[in-house]
Backbone as a ProteinNet text record, in pm:
[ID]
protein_1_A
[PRIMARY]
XXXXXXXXXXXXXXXXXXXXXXXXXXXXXXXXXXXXXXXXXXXXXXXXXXXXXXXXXXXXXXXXXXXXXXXXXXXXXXXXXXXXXXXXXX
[TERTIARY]
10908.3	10915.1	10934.7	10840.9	10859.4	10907.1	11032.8	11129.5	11056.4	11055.3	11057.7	11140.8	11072.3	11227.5	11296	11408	11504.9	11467.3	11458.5	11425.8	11411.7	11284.5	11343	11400.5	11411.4	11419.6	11516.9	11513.9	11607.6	11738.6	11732.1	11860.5	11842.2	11697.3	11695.2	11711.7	11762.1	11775.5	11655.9	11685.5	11556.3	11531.8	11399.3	11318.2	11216.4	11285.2	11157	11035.1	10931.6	10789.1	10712.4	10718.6	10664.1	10661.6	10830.8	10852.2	10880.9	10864.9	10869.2	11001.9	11035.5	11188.4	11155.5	11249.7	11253.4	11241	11171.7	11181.7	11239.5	11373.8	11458.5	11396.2	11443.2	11350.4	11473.4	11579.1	11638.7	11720.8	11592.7	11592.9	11602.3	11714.3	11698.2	11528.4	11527.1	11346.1	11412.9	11547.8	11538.1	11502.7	11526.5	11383	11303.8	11236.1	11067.9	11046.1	11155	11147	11143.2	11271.4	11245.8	11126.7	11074.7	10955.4	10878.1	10862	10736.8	10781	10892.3	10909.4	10911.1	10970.8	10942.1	10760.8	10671.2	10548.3	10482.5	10579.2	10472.7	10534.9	10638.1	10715.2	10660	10585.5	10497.3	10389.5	10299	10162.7	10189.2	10313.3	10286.5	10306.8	10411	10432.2	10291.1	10229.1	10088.7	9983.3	10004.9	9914	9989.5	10089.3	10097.9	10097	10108.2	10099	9936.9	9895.5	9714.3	9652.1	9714.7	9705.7	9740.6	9889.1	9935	9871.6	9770.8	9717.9	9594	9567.5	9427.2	9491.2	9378.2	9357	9227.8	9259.6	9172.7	9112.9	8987.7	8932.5	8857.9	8882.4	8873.4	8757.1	8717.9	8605.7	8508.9	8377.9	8305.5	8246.1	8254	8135.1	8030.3	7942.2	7821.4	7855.6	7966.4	7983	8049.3	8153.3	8181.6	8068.2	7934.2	7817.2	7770.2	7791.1	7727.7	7748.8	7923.8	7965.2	8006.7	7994.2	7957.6	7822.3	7698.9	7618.5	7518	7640.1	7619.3	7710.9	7817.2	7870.2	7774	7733.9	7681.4	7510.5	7445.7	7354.8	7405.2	7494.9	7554.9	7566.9	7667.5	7669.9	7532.1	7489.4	7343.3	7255.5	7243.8	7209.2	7275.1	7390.8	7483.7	7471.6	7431	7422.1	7285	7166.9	7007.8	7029	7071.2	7076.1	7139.7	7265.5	7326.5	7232.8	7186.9	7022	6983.9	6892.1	6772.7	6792.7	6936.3	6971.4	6988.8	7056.2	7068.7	6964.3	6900.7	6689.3	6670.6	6689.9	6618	6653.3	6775.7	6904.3	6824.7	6828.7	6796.2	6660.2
13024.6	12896.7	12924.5	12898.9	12968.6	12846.4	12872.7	12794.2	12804.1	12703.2	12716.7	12760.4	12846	12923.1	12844.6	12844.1	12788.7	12738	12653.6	12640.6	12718.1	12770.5	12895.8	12819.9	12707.9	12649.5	12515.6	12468.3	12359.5	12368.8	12455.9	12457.1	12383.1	12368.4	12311.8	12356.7	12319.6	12360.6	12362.8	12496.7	12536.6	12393	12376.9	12269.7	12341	12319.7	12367.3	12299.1	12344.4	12301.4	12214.6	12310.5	12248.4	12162.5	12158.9	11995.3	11896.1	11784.4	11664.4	11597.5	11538.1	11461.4	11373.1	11361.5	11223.7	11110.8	11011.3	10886	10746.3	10747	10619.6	10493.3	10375.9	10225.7	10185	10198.8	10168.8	10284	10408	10470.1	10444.2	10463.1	10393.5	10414.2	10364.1	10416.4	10545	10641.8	10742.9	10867.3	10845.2	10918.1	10954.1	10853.3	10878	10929.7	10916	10975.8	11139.1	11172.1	11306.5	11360.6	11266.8	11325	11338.9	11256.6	11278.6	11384.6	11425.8	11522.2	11664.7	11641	11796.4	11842	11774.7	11708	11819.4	11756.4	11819.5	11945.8	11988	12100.3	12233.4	12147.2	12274.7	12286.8	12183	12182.3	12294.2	12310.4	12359.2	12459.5	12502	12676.6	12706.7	12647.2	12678.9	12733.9	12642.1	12654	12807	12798.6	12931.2	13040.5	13068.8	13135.5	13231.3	13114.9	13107.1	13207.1	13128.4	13170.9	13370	13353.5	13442.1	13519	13606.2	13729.8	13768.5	13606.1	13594.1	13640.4	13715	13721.2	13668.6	13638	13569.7	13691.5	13693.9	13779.7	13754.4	13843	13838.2	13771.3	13732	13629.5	13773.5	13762	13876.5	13786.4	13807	13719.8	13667.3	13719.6	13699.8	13563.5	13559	13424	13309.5	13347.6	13269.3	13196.3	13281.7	13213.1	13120.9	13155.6	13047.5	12966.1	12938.4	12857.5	12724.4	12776	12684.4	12640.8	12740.1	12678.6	12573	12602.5	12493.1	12361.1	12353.4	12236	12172.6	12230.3	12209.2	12135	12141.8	12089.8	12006.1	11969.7	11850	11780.6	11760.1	11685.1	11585.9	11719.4	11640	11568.4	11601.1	11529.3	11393.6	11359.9	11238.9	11172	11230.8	11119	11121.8	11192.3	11177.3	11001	11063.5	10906.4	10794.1	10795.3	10684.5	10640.1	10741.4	10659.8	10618.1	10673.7	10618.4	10440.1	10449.6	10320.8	10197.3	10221.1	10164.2	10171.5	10252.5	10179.4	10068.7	10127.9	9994.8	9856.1	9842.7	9736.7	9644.2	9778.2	9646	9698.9
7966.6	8035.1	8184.3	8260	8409.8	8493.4	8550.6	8650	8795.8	8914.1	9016.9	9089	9175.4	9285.5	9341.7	9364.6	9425.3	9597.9	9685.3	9807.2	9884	9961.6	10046.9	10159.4	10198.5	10342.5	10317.6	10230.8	10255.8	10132.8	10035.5	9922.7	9855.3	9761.2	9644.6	9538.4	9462.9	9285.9	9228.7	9133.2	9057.4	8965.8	8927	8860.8	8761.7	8671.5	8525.5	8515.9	8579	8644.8	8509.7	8374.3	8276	8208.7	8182.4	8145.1	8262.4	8236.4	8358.6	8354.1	8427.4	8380.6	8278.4	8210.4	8136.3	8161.7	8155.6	8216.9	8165	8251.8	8191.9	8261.6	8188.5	8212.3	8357.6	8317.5	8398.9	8514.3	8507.1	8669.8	8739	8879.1	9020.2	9091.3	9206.9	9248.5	9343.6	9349.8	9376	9302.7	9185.9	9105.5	9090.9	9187.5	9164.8	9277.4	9394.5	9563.2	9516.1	9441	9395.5	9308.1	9264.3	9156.5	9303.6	9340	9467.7	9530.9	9586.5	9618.7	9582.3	9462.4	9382.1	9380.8	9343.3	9336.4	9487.7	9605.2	9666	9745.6	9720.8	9726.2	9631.1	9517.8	9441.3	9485.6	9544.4	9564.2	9677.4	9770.1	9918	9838.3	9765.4	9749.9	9688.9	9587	9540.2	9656.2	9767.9	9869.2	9929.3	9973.1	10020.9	9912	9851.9	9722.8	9747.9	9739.8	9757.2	9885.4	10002	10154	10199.5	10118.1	10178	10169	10078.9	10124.3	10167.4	10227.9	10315.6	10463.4	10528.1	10688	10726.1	10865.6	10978.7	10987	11029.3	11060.5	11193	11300	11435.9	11482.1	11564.3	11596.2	11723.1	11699.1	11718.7	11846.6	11954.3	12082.9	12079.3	11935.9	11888.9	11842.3	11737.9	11683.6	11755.9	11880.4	11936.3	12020.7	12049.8	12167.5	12068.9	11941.8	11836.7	11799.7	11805.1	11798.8	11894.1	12056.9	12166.2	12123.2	12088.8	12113.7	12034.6	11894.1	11786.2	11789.3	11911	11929.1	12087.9	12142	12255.9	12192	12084.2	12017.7	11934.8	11907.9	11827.7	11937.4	12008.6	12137.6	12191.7	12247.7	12255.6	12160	12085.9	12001.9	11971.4	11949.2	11965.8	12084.8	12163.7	12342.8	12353.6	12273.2	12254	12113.1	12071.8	11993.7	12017.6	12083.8	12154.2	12222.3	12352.6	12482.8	12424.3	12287.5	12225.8	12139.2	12080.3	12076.8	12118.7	12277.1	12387	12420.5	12420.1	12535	12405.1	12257.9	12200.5	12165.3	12225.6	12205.4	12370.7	12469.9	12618.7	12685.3
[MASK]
++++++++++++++++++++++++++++++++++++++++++++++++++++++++++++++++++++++++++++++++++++++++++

């Protein structure tokens, strides 16, 4: 039965991931603040989990000219179609 780690950052208590709380009818709605919270306190460790043993990999000059010069053709293109709208609007 695999437990969640304990908070690294704020001092939360471990939470047994698999089973869900029980749900009483007459729960306060701080309950459900903690369900939401536990909720996305796993999604983030999941996400870093995921992340951590990815690297960036350095950006080469080749790709940076490519990448100006694939926003620099979007651009234009967006103010080639705005004119072209506006000439056919007046």
């Amino acid at each position: 039965m695999p437990q969640a780690r304990a908070g690294d950052r704020r001092g939360e208590t471990s939470v047994v991931e698999s089973q869900p709380h029980p749900a009483n009818r007459e729960s306060p709605p701080q309950d459900n603040a903690d369900d939401a919270r536990l909720m996305f306190q796993r999604a983030e460790r999941a996400w870093r989990e995921q992340v951590a043993g990815e690297e960036i990999t350095p950006q080469t000059p080749v790709r940076v000219v490519f990448r100006w010069l694939l926003l620099a053709v979007s651009i234009a293109a967006i103010l080639f179609l705005l004119f072209e709208r506006l000439g056919q609007l007046g």
